[in-house]
C-alpha positions as CSV (number, residue, x, y, z in Angstrom):
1,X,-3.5,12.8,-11.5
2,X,-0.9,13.4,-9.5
3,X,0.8,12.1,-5.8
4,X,-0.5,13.9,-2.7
5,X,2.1,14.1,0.5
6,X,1.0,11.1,1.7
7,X,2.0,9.0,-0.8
8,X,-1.5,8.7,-2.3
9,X,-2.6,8.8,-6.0
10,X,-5.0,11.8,-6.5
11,X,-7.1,10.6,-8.6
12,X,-9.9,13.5,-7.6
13,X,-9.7,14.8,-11.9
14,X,-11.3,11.0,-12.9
15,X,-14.9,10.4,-13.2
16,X,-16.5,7.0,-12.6
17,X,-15.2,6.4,-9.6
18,X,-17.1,4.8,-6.8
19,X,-18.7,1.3,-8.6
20,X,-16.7,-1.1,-7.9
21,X,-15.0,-1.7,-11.2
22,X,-11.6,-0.2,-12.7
23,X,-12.6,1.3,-16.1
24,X,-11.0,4.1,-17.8
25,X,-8.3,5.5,-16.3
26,X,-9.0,4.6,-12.9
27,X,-6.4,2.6,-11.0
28,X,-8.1,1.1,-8.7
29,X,-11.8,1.3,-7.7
30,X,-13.3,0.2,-4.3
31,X,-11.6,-3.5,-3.5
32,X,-10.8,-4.2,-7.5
33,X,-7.0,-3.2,-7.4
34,X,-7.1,-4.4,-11.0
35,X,-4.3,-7.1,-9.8
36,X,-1.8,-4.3,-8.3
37,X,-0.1,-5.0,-4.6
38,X,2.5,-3.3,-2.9
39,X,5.4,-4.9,-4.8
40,X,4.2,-3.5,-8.2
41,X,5.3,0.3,-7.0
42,X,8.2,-0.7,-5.6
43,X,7.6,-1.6,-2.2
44,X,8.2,-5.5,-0.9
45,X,5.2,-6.0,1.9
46,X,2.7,-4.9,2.6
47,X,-1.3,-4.0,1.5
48,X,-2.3,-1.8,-1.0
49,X,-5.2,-0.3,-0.2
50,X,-8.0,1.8,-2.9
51,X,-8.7,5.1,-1.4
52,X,-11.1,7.2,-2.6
53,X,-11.6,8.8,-5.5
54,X,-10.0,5.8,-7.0
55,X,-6.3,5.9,-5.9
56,X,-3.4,3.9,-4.5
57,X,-2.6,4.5,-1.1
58,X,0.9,3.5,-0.7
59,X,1.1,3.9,3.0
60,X,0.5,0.6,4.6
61,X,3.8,-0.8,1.5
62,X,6.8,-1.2,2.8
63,X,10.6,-1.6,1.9
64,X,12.5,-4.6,3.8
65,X,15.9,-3.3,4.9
66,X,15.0,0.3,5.2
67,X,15.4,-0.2,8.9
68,X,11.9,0.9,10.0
69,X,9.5,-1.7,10.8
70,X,6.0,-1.4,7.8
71,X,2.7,-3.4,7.9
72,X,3.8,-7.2,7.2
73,X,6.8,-7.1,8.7
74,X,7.8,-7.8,12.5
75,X,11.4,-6.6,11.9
76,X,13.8,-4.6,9.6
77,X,17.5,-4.3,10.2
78,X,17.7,-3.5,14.1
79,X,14.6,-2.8,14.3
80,X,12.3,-5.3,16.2
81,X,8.7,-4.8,17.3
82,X,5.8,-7.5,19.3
83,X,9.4,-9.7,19.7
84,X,10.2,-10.4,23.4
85,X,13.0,-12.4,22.8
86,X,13.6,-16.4,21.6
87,X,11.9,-19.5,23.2
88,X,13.4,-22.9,23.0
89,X,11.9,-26.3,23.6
């Protein structure tokens, strides 16, 4: 097992993979994450996401105050996106 270039968990060395249920070494398998999220490796929002064969893919996780705006966030530092500006009643 090891990390691919885009932040994903190889996992292409396990068998077993593909039934739905995290057994052996597997990580994850299909939508059973065996209880992980994105604030588990390290990240603070986000989702985590099972890719196949049976690995974490890391790239919807975010980090809040990196300055670049990730999946469940509408802002980070300076960085505002979908915000037009602020509406008072």
């Amino acid at each position: 097992m090891q990390c691919t270039s885009l932040c994903k968990l190889d996992m292409s060395s396990c068998t077993g993979c593909g039934n739905g249920i995290v057994e052996g070494t597997e990580l994850c398998d299909g939508p059973d994450l065996a209880g992980a999220n994105c604030e588990g490796p390290g990240f603070d929002s986000g989702t985590l996401i099972c890719d196949s064969p049976c690995g974490l893919d890391l790239s919807q996780c975010g980090t809040c105050g990196d300055s670049q705006v990730a999946p469940g966030e509408v802002c980070d530092g300076s960085a505002v996106t979908g915000l037009v500006g602020c509406l008072f009643f």
